[in-house]
C-alpha positions in Angstrom: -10.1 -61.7 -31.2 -7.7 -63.3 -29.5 -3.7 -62.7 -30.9 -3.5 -65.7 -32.8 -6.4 -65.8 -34.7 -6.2 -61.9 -35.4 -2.9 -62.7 -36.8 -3.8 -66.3 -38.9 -7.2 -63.4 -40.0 -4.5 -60.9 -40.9 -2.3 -63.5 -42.9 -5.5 -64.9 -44.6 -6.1 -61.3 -45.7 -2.7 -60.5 -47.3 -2.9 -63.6 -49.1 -5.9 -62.6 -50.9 -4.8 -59.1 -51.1 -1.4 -60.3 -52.7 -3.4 -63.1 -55.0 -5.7 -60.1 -56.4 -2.5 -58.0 -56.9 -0.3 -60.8 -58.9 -3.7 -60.6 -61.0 -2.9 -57.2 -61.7 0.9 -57.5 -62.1 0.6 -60.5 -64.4 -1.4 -58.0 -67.4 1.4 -55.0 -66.4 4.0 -57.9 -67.2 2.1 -59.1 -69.9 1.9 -55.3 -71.8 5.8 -55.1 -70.6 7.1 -57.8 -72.6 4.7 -57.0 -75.9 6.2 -53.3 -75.6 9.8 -54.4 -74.8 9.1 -57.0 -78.2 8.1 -54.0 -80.0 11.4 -51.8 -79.2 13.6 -54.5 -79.8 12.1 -55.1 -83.5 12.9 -51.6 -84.0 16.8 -52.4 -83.2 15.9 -50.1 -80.0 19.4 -50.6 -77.7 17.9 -50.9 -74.3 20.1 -49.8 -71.1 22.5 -52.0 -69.8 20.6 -52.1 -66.4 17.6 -53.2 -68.0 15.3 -56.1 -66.4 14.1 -58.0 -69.1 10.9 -59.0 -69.4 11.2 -62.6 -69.6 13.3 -62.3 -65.8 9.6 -60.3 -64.3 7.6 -63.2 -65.9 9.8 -66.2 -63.9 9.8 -63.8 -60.8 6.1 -63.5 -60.8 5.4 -67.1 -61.3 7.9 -67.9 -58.7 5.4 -65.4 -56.6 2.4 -67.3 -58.1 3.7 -70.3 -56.9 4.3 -69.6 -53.7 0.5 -67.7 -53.2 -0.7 -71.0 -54.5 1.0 -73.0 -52.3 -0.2 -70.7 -49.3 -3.6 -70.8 -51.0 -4.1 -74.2 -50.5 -2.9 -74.5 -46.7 -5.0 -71.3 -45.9 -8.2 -73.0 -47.7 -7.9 -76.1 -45.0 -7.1 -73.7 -42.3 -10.5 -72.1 -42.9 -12.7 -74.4 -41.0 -10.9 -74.6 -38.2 -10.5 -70.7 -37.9 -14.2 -70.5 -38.6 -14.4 -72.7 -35.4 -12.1 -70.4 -33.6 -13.9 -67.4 -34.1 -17.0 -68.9 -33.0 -15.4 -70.0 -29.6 -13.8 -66.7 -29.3 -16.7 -65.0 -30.0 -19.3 -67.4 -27.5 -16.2 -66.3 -24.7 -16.5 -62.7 -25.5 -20.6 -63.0 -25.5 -19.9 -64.5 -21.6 -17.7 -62.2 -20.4 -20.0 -59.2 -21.6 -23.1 -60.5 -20.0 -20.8 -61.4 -16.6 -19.4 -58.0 -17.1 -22.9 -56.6 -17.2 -24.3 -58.1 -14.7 -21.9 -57.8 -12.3 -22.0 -53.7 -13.4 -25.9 -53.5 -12.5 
């Protein structure tokens, strides 16, 4: 494939990668704040550096806003990269029988 469509393939791919992860993340945050709930009933003093768990919920729906947003431009990207592999890959499909004809 050509550069740009390897790297618009490559960017569809992380963005599906990073939506399956925030799936993921969002049950570890979910059994983060239930267990940081727990120790706090119990008086539990938590370090001073502590992230609470309220702050990783807003982070990761700041994330799960912006994978959304990319979401919805990658889904009308799709048919025109669809398109572009198909032209890329007619090209490559010439240039191998040219190639091979011109080897024999």
């Amino acid at each position: 494939l050509e550069g740009a469509t390897r790297e618009v393939i490559e960017g569809v791919t992380y963005i599906k990668e990073m939506t399956q992860l925030h799936k993921i993340l969002s049950k570890e945050v979910e059994l983060l704040i239930s267990s940081e709930s727990m120790l706090k009933r119990q008086r539990y003093q938590l370090p001073p550096d502590w992230t609470s768990g309220d702050r990783l919920k807003s982070n990761l729906a700041d994330i799960e806003t912006i994978l959304t947003r990319r979401s919805t431009q990658m889904n009308g990207m799709i048919p025109a990269l669809q398109q572009r592999v198909r032209t890329e890959d007619k090209q490559i499909a010439k240039r191998v029988i040219n190639l091979s004809e011109s080897w024999g």
